[in-house]
C-alpha positions as CSV (number, residue, x, y, z in Angstrom):
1,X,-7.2,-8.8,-49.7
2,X,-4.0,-6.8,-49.7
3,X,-5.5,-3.8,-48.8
4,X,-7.4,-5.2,-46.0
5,X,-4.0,-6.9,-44.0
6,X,-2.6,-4.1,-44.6
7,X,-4.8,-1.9,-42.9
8,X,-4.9,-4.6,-40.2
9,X,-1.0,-4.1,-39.9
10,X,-1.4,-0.1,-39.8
11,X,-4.2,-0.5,-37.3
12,X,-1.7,-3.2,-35.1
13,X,1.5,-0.9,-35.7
14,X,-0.3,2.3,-34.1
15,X,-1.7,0.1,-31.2
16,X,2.0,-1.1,-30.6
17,X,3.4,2.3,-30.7
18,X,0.9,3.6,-28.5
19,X,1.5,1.1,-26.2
20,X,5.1,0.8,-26.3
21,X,5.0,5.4,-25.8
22,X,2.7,4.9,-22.8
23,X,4.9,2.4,-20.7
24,X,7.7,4.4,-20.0
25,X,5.4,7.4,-18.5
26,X,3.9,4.8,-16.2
27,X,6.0,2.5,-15.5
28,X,8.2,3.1,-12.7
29,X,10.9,0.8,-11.0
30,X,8.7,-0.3,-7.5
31,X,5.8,-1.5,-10.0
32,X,7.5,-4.2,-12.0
33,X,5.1,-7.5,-10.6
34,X,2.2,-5.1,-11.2
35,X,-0.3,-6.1,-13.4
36,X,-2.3,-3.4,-14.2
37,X,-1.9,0.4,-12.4
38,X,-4.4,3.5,-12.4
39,X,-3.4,6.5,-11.8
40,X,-6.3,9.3,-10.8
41,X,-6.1,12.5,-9.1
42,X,-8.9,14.7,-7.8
43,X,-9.2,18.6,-8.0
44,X,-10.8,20.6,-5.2
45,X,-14.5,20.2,-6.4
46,X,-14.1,16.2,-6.8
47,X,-13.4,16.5,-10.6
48,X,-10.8,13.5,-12.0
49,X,-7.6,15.1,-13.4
50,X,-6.1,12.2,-14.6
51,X,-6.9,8.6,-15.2
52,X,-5.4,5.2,-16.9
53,X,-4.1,1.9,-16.4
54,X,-1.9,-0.3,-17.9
55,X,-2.0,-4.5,-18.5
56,X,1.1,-5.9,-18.0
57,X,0.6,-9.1,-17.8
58,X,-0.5,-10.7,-21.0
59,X,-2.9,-13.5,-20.0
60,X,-4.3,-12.4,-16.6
61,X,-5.2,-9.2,-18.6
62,X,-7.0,-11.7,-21.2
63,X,-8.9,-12.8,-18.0
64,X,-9.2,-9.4,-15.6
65,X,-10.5,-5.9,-16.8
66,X,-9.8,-2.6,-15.0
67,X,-13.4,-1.2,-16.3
68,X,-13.2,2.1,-13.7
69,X,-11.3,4.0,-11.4
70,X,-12.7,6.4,-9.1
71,X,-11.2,8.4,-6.0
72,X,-12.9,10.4,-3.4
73,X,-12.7,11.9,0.0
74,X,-14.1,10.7,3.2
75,X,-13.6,13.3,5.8
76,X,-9.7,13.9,5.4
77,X,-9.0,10.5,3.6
78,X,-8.5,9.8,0.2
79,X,-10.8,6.5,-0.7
80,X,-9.8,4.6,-4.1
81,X,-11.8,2.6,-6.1
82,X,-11.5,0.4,-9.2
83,X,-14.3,-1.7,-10.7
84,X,-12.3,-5.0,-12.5
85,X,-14.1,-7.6,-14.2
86,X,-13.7,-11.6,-14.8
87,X,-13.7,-11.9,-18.8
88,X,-13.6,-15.3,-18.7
89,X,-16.2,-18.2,-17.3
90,X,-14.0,-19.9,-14.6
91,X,-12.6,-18.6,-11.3
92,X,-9.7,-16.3,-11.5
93,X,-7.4,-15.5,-7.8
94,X,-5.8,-12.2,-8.0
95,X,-4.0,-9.6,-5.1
96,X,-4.3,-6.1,-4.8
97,X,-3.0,-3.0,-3.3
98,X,-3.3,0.7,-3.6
99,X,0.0,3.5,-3.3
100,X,-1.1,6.8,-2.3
101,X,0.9,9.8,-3.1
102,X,1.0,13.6,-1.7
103,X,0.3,16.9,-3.8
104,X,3.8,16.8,-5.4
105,X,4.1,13.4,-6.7
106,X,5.8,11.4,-3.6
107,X,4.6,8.5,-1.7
108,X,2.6,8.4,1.5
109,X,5.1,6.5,3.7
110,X,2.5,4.0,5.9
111,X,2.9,1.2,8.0
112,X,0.3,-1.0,6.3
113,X,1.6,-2.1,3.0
114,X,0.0,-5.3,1.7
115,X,-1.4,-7.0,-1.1
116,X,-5.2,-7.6,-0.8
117,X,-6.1,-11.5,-1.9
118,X,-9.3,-11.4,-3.9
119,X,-11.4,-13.4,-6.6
120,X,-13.5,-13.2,-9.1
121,X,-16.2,-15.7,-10.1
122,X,-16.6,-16.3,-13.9
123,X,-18.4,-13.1,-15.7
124,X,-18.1,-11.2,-12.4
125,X,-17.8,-7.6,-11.7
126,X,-17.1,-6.0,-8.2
127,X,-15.2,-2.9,-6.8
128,X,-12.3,-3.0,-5.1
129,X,-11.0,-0.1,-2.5
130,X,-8.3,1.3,-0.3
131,X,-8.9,4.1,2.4
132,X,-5.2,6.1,2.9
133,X,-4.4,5.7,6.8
134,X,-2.9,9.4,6.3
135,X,-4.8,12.8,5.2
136,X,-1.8,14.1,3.0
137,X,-2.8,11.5,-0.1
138,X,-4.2,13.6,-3.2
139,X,-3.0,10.5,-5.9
140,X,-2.9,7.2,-6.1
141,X,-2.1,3.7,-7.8
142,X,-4.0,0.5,-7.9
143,X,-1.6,-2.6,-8.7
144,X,-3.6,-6.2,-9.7
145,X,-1.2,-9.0,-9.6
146,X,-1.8,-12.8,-9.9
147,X,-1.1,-14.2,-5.9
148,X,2.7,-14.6,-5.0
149,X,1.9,-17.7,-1.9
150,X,4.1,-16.8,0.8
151,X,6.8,-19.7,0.8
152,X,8.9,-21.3,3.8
């Protein structure tokens, strides 16, 4: 019995570690109502450099789940894509919106900033997108977020 909580405990410490080493790297101060963010970059033949994502928020990551994320080019344009799945049985609201960022690391400045309302029916999966309005985008984020209502 011993041996097994503590190899539970191990097992948990490491996760926690893991976890609490990989926020820094991707956390950054504009993403702070984020709920989960994916990061992917594409090389010149369409191969993924990079890829991950991070929960932030405790119970709408019990309920949502970033299975994929996936980037390619139409024409010029840098499309995004994430598939996220409904873990749960009921109806869950969320908002989305993608960040697109140049060669070296720096935002795409655009005019159309906003967050995305969607939902997800119990045990759904779908595939959520963004198209960059400018060519220069080689990276970007995905942020999922429960809905901030607009209030008067």
């Amino acid at each position: 019995m011993k041996t097994r909580l503590k190899t539970h405990l191990t097992g948990a410490l490491m996760i926690l570690m893991a976890v609490i080493g990989a926020v820094p790297l991707a956390c950054s101060p504009t993403t702070t109502s984020n709920v989960a963010v994916g990061e992917i970059w594409e090389g010149e033949e369409g191969q993924v450099l990079e890829k991950d994502y991070i929960i932030k928020d405790k119970p709408l990551a019990k309920e949502i789940q970033v299975l994929d994320i996936k980037a390619r080019f139409v024409g010029n344009f840098l499309e995004g894509l994430a598939i996220v799945q409904n873990r749960r049985k009921y109806t869950v609201d969320f908002e989305y919106r993608f960040e697109w960022y140049d060669e070296t690391g720096f935002p795409v400045e655009s005019n159309i900033v906003h967050w995305t309302p969607d939902l997800l029916y119990g045990r759904e999966s779908k595939w959520i997108k963004g198209l960059c309005p400018k060519s220069s985008a080689t990276g970007f984020k995905v942020m999922i977020r429960r809905p901030n209502p607009v209030e008067e």
